[in-house]
C-alpha positions, 0 to 999 in steps of 0.5 A: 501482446498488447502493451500495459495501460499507463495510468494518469497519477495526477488524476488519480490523486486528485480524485483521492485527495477530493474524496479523502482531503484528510489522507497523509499520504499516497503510495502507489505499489505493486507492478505500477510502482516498478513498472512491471505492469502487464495488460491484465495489471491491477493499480495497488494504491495505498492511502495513509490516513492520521492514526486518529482517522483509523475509522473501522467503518471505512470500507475503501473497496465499497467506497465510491473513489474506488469505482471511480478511479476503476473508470478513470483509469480503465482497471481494477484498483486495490485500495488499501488504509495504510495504517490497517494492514500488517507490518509485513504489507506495510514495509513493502509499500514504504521499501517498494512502493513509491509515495506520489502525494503527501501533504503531511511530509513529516507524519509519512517521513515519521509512519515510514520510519516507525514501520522500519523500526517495527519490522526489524523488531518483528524479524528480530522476533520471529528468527528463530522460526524463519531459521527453522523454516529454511533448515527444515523446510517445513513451518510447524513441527507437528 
């Protein structure tokens, strides 16, 4: 079997960082963050935008950066706005993932924390229906 890729993270956020200078933050995760990359691996990265830059329009799969960085590194790229996905994605790039760029220590130390925070309140909201799944094994009482 042919060995994974390595992919080149100085290129990477350089390539971010022009097409996005405002980004806070970015994270690699996934196989590449652990390094449990196999041949066939995508690069999941997510960027971190201030809460003011949540611009709906964003479309960072269509955006240009996301071919380009496919070209630079020879693979498919998921491109992610840290700030849009659920708290759930949201802990496991900040648990499992690793930031290899920021340029706002302070807003990613701050976002990282305040996603802990409101994953232990989600957790905390839905124990109930976690305990009911583990007992029964089924996630709806129908």
């Amino acid at each position: 079997m042919a060995e994974p890729r390595q992919i080149d993270e100085h290129a990477i956020v350089a390539h971010v960082r022009e097409a996005f200078p405002e980004v806070q933050g970015i994270y690699l995760f996934g196989s590449y963050a652990d390094g449990t990359q196999r041949p066939g691996s995508d690069v999941d990265l997510a960027l971190l935008f201030q809460p003011s830059d949540r611009i709906g329009s964003r479309n960072l799969p269509m955006h240009p950066l996301h071919r380009r960085l496919q070209e630079l590194a020879g693979r498919n790229f998921d491109l992610i706005d840290l700030r849009r996905v659920s708290t759930v994605l949201q802990k496991e790039v900040v648990m499992l993932g690793r930031r290899i760029s920021c340029a706002d220590e302070a807003a990613a130390d701050e976002f990282d924390v305040g996603v802990m925070s409101r994953y232990q309140k989600l957790n905390e909201e839905r124990a109930e229906i976690l305990e009911q799944f583990r007992t029964t094994g089924r996630a709806y009482d129908v």
